[in-house]
Biotite code that builds the C-alpha atoms (Angstrom):
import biotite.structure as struc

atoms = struc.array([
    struc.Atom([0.000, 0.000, 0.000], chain_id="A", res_id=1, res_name="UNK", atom_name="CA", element="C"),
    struc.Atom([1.085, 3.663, -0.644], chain_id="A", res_id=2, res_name="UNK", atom_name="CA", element="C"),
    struc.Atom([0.334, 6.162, 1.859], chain_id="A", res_id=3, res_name="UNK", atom_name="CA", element="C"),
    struc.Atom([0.933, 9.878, 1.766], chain_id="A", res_id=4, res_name="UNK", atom_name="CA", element="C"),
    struc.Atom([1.781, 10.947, 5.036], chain_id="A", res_id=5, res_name="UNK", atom_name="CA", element="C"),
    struc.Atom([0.810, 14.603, 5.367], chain_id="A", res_id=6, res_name="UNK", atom_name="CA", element="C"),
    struc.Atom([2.972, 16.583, 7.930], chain_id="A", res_id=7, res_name="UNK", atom_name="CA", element="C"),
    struc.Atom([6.087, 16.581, 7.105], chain_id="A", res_id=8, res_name="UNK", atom_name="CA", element="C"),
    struc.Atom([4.512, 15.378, 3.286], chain_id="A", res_id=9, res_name="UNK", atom_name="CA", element="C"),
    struc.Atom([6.257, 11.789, 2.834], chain_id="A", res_id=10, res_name="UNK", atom_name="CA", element="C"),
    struc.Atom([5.489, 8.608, 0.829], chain_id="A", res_id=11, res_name="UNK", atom_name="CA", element="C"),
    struc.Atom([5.561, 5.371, 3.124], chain_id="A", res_id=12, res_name="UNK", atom_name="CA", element="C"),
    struc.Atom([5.723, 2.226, 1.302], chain_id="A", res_id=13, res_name="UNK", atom_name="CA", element="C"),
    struc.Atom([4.055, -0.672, 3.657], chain_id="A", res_id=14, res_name="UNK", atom_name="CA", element="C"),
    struc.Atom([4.747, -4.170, 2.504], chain_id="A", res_id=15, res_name="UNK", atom_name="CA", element="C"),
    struc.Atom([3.419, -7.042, 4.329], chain_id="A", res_id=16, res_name="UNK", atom_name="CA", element="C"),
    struc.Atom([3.790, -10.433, 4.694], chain_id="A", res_id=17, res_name="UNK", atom_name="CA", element="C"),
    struc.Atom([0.702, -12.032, 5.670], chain_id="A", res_id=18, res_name="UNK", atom_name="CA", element="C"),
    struc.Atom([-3.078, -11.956, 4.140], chain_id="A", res_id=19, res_name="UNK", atom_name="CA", element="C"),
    struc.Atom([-3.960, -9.456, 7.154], chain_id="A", res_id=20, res_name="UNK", atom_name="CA", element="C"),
    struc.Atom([-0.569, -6.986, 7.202], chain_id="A", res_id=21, res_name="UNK", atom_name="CA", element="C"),
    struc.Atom([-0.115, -7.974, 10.903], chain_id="A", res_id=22, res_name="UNK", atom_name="CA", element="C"),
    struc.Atom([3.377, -8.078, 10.057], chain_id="A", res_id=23, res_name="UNK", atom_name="CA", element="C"),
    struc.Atom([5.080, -5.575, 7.858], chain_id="A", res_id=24, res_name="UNK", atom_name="CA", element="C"),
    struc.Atom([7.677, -3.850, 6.802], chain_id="A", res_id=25, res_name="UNK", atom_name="CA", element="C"),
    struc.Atom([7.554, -0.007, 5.759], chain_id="A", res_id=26, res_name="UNK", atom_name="CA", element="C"),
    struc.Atom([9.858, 2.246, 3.840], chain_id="A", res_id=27, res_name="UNK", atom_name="CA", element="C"),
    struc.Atom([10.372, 5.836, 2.658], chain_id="A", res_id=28, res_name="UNK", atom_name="CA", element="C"),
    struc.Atom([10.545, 5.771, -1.093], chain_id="A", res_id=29, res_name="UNK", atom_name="CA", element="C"),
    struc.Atom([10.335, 9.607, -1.328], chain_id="A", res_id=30, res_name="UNK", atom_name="CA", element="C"),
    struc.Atom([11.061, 11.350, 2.154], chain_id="A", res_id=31, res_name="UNK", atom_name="CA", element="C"),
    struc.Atom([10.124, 14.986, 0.359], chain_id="A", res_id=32, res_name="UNK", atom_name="CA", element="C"),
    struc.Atom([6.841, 15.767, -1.412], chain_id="A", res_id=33, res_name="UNK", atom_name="CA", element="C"),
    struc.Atom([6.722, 19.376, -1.028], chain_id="A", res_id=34, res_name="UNK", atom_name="CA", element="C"),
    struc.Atom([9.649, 20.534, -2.779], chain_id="A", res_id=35, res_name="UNK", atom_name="CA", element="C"),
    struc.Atom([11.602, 23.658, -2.052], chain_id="A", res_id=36, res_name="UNK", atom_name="CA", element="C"),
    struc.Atom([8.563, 25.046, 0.160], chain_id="A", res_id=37, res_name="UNK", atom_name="CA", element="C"),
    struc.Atom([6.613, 23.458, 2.667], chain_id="A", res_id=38, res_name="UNK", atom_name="CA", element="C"),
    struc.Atom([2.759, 22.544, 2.272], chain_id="A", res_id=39, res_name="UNK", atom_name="CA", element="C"),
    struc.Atom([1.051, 20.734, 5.226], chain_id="A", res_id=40, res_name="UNK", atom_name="CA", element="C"),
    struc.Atom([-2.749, 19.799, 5.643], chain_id="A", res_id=41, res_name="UNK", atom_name="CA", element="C"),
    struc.Atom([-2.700, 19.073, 2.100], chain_id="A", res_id=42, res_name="UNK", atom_name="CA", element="C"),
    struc.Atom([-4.641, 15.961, 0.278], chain_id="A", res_id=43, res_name="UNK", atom_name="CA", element="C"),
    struc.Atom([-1.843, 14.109, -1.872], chain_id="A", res_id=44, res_name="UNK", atom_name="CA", element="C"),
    struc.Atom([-2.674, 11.555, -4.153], chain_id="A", res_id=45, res_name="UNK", atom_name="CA", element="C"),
    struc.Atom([-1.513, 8.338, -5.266], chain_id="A", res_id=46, res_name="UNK", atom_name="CA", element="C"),
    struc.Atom([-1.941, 4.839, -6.925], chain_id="A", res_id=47, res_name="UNK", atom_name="CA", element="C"),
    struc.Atom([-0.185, 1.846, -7.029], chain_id="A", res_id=48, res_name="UNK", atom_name="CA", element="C"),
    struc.Atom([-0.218, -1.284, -8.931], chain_id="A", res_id=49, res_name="UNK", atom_name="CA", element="C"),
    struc.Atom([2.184, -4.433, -8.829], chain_id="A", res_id=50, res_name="UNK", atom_name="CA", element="C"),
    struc.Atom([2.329, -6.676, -11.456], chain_id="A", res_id=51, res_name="UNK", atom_name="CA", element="C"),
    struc.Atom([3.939, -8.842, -9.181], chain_id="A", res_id=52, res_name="UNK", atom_name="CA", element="C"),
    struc.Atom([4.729, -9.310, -5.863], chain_id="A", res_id=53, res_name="UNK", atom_name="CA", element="C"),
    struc.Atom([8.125, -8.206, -5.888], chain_id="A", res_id=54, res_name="UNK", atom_name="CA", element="C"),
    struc.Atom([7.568, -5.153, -9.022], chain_id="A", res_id=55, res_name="UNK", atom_name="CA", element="C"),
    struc.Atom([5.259, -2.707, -7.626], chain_id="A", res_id=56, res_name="UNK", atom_name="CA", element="C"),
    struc.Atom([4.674, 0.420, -9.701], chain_id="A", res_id=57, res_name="UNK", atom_name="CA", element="C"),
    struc.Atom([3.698, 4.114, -8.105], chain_id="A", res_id=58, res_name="UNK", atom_name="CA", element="C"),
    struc.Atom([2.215, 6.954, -9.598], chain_id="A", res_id=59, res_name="UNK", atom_name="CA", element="C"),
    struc.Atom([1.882, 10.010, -7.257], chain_id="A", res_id=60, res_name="UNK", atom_name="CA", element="C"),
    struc.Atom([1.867, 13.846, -6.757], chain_id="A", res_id=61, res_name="UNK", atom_name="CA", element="C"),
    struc.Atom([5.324, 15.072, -6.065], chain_id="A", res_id=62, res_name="UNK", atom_name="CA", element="C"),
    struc.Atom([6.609, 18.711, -5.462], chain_id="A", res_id=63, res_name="UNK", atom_name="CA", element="C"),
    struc.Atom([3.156, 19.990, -3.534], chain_id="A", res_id=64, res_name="UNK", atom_name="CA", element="C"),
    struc.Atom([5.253, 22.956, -2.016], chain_id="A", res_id=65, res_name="UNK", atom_name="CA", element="C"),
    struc.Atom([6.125, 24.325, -5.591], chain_id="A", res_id=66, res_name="UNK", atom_name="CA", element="C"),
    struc.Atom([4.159, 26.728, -7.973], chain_id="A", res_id=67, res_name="UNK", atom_name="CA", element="C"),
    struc.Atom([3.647, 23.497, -10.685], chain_id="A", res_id=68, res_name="UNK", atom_name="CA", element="C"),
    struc.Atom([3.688, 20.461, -8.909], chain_id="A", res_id=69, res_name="UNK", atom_name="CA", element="C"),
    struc.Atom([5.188, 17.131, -10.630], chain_id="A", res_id=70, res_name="UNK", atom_name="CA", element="C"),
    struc.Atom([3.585, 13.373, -11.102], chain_id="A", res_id=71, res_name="UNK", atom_name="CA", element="C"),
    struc.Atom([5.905, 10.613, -10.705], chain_id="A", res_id=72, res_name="UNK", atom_name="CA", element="C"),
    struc.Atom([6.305, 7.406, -11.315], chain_id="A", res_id=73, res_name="UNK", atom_name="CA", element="C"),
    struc.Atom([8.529, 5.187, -8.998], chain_id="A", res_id=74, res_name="UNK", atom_name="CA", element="C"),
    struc.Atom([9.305, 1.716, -10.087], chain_id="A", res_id=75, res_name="UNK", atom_name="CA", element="C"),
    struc.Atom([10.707, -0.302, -7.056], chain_id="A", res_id=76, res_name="UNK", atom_name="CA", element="C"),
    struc.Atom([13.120, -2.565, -7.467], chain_id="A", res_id=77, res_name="UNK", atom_name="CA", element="C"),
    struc.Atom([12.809, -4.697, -4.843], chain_id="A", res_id=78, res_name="UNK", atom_name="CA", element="C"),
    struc.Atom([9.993, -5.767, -2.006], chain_id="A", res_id=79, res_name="UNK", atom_name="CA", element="C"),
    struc.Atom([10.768, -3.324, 0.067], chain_id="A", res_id=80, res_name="UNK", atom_name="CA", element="C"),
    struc.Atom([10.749, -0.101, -2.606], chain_id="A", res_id=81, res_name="UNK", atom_name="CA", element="C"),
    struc.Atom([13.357, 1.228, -0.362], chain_id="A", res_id=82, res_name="UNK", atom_name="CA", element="C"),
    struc.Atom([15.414, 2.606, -3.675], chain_id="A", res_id=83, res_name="UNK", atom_name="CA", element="C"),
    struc.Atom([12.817, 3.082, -6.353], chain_id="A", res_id=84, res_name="UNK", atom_name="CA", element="C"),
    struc.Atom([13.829, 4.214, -9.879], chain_id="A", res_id=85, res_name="UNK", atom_name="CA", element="C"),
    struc.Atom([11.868, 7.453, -10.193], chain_id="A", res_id=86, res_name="UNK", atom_name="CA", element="C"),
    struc.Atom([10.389, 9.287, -12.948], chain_id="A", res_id=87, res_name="UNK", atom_name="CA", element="C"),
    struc.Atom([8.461, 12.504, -13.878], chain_id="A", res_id=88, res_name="UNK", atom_name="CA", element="C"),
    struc.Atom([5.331, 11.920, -15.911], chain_id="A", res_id=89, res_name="UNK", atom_name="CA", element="C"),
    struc.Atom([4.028, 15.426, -16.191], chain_id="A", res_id=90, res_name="UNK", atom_name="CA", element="C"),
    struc.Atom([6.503, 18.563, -14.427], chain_id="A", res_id=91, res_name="UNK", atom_name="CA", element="C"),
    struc.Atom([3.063, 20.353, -14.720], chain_id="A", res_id=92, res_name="UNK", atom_name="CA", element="C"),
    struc.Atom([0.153, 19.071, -12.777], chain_id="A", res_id=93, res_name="UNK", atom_name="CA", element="C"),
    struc.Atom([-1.769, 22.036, -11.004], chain_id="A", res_id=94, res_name="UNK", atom_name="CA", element="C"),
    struc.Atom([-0.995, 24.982, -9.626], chain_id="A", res_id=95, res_name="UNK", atom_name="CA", element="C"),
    struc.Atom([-0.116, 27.105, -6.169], chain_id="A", res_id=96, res_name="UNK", atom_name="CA", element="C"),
    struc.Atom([-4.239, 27.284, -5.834], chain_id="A", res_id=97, res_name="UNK", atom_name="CA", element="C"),
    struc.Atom([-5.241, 24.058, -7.654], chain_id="A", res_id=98, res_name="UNK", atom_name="CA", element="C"),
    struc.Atom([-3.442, 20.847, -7.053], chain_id="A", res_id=99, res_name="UNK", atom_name="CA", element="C"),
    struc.Atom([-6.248, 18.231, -7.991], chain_id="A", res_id=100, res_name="UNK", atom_name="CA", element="C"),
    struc.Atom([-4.317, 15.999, -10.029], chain_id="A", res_id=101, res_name="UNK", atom_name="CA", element="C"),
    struc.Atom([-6.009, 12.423, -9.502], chain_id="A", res_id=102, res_name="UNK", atom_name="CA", element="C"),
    struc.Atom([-4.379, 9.601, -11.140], chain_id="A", res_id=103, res_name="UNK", atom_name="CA", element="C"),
    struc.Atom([-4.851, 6.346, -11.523], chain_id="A", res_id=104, res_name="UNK", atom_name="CA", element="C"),
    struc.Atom([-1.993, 3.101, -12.915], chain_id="A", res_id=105, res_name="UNK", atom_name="CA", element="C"),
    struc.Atom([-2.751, -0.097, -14.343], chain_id="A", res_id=106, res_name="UNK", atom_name="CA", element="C"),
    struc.Atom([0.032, -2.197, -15.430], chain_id="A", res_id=107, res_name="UNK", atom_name="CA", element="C"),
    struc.Atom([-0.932, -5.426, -17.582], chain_id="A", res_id=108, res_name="UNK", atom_name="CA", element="C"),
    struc.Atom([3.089, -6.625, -17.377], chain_id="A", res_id=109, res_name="UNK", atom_name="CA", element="C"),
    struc.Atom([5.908, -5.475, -15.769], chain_id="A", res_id=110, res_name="UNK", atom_name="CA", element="C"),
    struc.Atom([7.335, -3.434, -18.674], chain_id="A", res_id=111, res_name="UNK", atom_name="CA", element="C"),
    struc.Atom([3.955, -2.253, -20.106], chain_id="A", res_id=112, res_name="UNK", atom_name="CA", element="C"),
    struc.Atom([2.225, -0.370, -17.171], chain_id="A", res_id=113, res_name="UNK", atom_name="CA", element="C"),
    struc.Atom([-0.758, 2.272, -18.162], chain_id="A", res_id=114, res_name="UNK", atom_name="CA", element="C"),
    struc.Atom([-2.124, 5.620, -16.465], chain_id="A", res_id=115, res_name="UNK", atom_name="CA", element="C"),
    struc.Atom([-4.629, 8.320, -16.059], chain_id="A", res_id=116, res_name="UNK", atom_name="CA", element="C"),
    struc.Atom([-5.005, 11.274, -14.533], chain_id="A", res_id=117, res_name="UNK", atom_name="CA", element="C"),
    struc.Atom([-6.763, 14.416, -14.506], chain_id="A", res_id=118, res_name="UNK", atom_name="CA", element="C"),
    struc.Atom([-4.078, 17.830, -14.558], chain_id="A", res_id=119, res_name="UNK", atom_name="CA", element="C"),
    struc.Atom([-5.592, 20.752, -12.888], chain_id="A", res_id=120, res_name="UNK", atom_name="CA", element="C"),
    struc.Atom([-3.435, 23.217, -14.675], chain_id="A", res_id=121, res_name="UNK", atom_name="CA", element="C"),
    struc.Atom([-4.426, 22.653, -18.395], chain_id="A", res_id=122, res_name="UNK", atom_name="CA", element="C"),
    struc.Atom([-8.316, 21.019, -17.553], chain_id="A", res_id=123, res_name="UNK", atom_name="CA", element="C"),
    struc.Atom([-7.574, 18.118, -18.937], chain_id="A", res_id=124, res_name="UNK", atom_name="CA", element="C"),
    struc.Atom([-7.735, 13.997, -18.533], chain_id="A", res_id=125, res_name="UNK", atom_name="CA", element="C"),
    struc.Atom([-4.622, 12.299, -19.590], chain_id="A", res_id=126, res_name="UNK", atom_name="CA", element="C"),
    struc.Atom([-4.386, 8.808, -20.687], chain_id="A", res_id=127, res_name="UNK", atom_name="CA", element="C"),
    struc.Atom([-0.038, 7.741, -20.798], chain_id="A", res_id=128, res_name="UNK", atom_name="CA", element="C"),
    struc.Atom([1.557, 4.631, -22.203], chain_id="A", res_id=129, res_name="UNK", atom_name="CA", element="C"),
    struc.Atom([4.889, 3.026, -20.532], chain_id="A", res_id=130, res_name="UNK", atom_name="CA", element="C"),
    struc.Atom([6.555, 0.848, -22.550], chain_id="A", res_id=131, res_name="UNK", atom_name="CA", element="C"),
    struc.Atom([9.520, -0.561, -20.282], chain_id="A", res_id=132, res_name="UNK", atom_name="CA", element="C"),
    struc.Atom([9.566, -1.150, -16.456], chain_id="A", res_id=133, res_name="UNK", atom_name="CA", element="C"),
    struc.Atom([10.876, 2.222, -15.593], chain_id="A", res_id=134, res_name="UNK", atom_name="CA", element="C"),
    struc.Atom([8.933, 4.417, -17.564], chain_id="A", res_id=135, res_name="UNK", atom_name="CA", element="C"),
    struc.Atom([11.648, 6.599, -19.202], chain_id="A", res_id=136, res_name="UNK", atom_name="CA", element="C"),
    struc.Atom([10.975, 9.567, -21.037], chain_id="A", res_id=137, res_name="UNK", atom_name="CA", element="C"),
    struc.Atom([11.862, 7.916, -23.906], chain_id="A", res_id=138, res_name="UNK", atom_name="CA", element="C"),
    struc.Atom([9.450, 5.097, -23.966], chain_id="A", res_id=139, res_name="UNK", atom_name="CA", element="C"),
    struc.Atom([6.292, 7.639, -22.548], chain_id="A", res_id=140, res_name="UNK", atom_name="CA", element="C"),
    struc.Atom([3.757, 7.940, -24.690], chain_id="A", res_id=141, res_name="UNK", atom_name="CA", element="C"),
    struc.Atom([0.684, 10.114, -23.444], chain_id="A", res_id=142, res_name="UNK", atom_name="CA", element="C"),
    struc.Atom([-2.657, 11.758, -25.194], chain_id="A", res_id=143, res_name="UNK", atom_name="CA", element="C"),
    struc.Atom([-5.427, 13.724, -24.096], chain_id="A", res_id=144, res_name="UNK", atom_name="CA", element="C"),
    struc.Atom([-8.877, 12.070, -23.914], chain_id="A", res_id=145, res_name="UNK", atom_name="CA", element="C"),
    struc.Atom([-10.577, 15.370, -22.725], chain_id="A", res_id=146, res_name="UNK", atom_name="CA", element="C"),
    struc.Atom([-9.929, 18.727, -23.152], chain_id="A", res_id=147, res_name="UNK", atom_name="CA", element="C"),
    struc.Atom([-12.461, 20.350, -20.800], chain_id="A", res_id=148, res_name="UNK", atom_name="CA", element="C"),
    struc.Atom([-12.754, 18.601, -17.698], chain_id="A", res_id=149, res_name="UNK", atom_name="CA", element="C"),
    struc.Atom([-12.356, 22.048, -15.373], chain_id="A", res_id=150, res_name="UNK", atom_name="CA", element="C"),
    struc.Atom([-10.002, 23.369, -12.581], chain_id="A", res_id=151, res_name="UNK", atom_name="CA", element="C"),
    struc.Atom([-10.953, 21.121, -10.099], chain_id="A", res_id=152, res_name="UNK", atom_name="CA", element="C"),
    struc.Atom([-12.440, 17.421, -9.872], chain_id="A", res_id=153, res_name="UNK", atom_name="CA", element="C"),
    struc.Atom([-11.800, 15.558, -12.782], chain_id="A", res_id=154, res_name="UNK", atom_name="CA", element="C"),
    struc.Atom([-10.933, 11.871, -11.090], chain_id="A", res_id=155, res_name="UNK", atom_name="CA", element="C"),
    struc.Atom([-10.205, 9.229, -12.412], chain_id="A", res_id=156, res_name="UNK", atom_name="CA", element="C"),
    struc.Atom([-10.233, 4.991, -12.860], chain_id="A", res_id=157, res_name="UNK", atom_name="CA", element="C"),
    struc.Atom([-8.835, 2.737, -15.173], chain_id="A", res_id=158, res_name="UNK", atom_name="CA", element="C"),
    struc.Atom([-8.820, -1.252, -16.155], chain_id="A", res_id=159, res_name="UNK", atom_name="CA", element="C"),
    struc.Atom([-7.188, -2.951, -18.438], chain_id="A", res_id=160, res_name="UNK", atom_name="CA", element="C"),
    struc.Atom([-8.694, -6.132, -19.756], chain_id="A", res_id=161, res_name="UNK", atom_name="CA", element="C"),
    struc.Atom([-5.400, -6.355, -21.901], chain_id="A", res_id=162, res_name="UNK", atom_name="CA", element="C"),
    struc.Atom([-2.578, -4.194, -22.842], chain_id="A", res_id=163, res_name="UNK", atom_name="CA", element="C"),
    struc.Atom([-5.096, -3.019, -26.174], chain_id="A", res_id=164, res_name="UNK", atom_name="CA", element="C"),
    struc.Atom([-8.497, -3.215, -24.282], chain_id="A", res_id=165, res_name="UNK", atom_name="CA", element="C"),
    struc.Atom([-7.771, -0.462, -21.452], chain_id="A", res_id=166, res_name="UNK", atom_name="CA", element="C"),
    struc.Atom([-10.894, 1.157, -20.127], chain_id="A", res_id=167, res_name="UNK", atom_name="CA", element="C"),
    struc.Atom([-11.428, 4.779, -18.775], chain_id="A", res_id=168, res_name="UNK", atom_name="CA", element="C"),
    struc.Atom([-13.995, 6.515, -16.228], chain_id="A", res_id=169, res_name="UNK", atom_name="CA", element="C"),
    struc.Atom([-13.473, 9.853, -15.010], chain_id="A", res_id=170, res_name="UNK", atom_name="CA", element="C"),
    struc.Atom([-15.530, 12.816, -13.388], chain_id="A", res_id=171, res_name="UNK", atom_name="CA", element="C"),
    struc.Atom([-15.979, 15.709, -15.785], chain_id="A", res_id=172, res_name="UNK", atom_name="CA", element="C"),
    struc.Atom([-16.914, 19.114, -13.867], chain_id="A", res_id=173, res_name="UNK", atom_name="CA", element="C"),
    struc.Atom([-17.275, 21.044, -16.710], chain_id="A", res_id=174, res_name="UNK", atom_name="CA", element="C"),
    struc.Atom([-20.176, 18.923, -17.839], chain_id="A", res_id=175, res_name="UNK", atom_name="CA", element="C"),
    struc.Atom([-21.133, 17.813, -14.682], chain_id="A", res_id=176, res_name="UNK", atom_name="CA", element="C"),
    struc.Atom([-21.071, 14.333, -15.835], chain_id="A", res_id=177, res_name="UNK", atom_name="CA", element="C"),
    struc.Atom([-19.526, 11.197, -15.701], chain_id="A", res_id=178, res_name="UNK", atom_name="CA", element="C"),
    struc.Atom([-17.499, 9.624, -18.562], chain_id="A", res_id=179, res_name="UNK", atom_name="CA", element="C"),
    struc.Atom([-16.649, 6.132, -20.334], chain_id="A", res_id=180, res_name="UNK", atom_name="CA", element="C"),
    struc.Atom([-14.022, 5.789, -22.762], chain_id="A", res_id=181, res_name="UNK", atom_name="CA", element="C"),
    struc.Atom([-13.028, 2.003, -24.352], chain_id="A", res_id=182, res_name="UNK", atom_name="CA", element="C"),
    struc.Atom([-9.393, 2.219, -25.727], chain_id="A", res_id=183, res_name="UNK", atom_name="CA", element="C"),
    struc.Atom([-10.030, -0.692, -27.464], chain_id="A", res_id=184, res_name="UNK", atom_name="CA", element="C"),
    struc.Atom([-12.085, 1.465, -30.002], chain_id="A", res_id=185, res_name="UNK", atom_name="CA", element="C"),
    struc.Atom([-9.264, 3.725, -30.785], chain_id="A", res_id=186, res_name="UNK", atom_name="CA", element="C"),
    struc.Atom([-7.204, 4.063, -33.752], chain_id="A", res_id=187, res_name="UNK", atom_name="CA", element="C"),
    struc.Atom([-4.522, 2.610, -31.829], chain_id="A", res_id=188, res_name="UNK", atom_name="CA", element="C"),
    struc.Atom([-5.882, 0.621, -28.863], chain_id="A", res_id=189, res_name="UNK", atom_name="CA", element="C"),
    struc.Atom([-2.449, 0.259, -26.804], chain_id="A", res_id=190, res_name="UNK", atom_name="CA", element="C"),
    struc.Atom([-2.043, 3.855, -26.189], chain_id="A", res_id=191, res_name="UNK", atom_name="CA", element="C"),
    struc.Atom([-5.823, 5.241, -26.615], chain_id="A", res_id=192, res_name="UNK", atom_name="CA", element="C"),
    struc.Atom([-5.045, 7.211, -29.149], chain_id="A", res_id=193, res_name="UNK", atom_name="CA", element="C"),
    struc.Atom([-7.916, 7.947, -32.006], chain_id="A", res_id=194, res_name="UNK", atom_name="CA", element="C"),
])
């Protein structure tokens, strides 16, 4: 499980051995959310996905303190994810007053992980495409499903069925509705584009 820990603004990293966590063990993958400045009593968000028990995959809200706040994406190494590999996915997500950048992963292998999320600072829902373990730059591919999803709201869910039949629902404020969008209808199923 990932947990943001809110004052001072750290990720903790609980692993545990046993079908009820009575026994676990829990790390710091990222001991500094906020940046250069300090935010406190602030909602971070996160998700996490492991394609197997030893290769869990993070996407969270880095950077709260600054003016544009970051996503990342951490991909631990080991069980522990006491020395992830880390990696921005968007150095733009929000803004001092708006922050609401929910996201959400889905990873149908261990080098092919998917995500979504909703960037407060251009109003828009973002579907992305990893195509190694790590998600480098270089293998990020990323499109934008909606255009006009407002400031603020704009969460987000996502299942893959397969790597090409990846499913999205998200919140948009700006119509006050809810959305459904099946990847698998695209022009290019893996990464959602039309």
């Amino acid at each position: 499980a990932d947990n943001m820990d809110s004052d001072p603004p750290v990720m903790k990293f609980v692993d545990c051995n046993d079908a009820t966590c009575s026994t676990s063990s829990i790390t710091t993958p990222d001991s500094d959310l906020n940046g250069t400045s300090t935010v406190t009593n602030f909602g971070l968000s996160g998700s996490i996905y492991c394609p197997a028990s030893i290769d869990c995959k993070i996407l969270y809200l880095d950077e709260v303190g600054e003016a544009t706040p970051l996503i990342t994406f951490a991909d631990c190494n080991d069980t522990d994810c006491d020395a992830p590999a880390l990696q921005t996915v968007d150095p733009d997500c929000g803004t001092t007053a708006s922050k609401d950048c929910f996201m959400d992963l889905y990873c149908p292998a261990a080098d092919n992980c998917k995500y979504t999320y909703h960037d407060s600072a251009a109003s828009d829902v973002f579907f992305g495409d990893c195509a190694d373990g790590p998600c480098t730059a270089a293998t990020q591919s990323e499109i934008t499903i909606d255009s006009t999803v407002a400031l603020q709201g704009g969460k987000t869910a996502l299942y893959c069925v397969t790597s090409s039949q990846c499913k999205v629902f998200y919140h948009d404020i700006t119509d006050g509705d809810v959305s459904f969008v099946d990847c698998a209808a695209a022009g290019t199923p893996e990464t959602c584009a039309t």
